[in-house]
C-alpha positions, -999 to 999 in steps of 0.1 A, spaced: -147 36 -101 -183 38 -94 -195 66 -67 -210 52 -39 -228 66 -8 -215 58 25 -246 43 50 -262 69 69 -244 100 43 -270 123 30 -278 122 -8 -294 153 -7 -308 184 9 -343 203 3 -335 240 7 -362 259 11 -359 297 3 -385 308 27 -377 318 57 -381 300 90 -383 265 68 -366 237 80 -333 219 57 -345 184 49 -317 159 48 -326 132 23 -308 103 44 -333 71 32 -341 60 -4 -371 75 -2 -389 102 10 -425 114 13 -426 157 18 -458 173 33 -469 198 53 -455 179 86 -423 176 70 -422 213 60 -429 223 94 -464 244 77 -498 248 80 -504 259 45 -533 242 28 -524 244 -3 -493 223 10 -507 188 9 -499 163 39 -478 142 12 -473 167 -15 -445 146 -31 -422 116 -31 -381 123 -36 -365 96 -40 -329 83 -45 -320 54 -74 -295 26 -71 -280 41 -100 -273 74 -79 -300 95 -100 -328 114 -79 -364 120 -89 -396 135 -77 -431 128 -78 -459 150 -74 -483 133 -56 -502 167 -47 -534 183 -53 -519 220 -59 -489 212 -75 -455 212 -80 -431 231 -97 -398 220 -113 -376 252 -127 -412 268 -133 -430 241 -156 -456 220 -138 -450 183 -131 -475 157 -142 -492 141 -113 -476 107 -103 -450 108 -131 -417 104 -123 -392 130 -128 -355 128 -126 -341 160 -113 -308 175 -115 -285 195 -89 -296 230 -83 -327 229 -100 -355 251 -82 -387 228 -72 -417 249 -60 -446 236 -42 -482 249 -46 
């Protein structure tokens, strides 16, 4: 049996480990994280710092799309590369 998502279930959550940040709830297919999202007025937080996205085939993956940075379990991503992420790992935003 294949697992499914029921409409309008979250896939996912952003958690971030700072405090006063706000949960995301990943509810669409795709979404694009910046500094609105993050509820910050860090610069080095890009307005869309990176694409998370959710696959038909159930797999999740990130995207930099920043100018800073981001972090995946401590090794920088390549911008505008696609990659597929794993539960629990630690993503990091510069």
């Amino acid at each position: 049996m294949e697992d499914t998502i029921a409409p309008n279930a979250p896939w996912g959550w952003l958690q971030p480990l700072v405090p006063n940040m706000t949960v995301i709830t990943l509810l669409e297919a795709e979404h694009r994280i910046g500094r609105t999202e993050l509820h910050t007025g860090r610069k080095a937080i890009s307005k869309q710092h990176l694409t998370v996205a959710h696959g038909a085939d159930g797999r999740a993956q990130l995207i930099d799309t920043s100018t800073n940075g981001t972090f995946v379990n401590g090794m920088r991503l390549l911008r505008n590369e696609p990659r597929q992420l794993v539960h629990g790992e630690g993503i990091t935003l510069l």
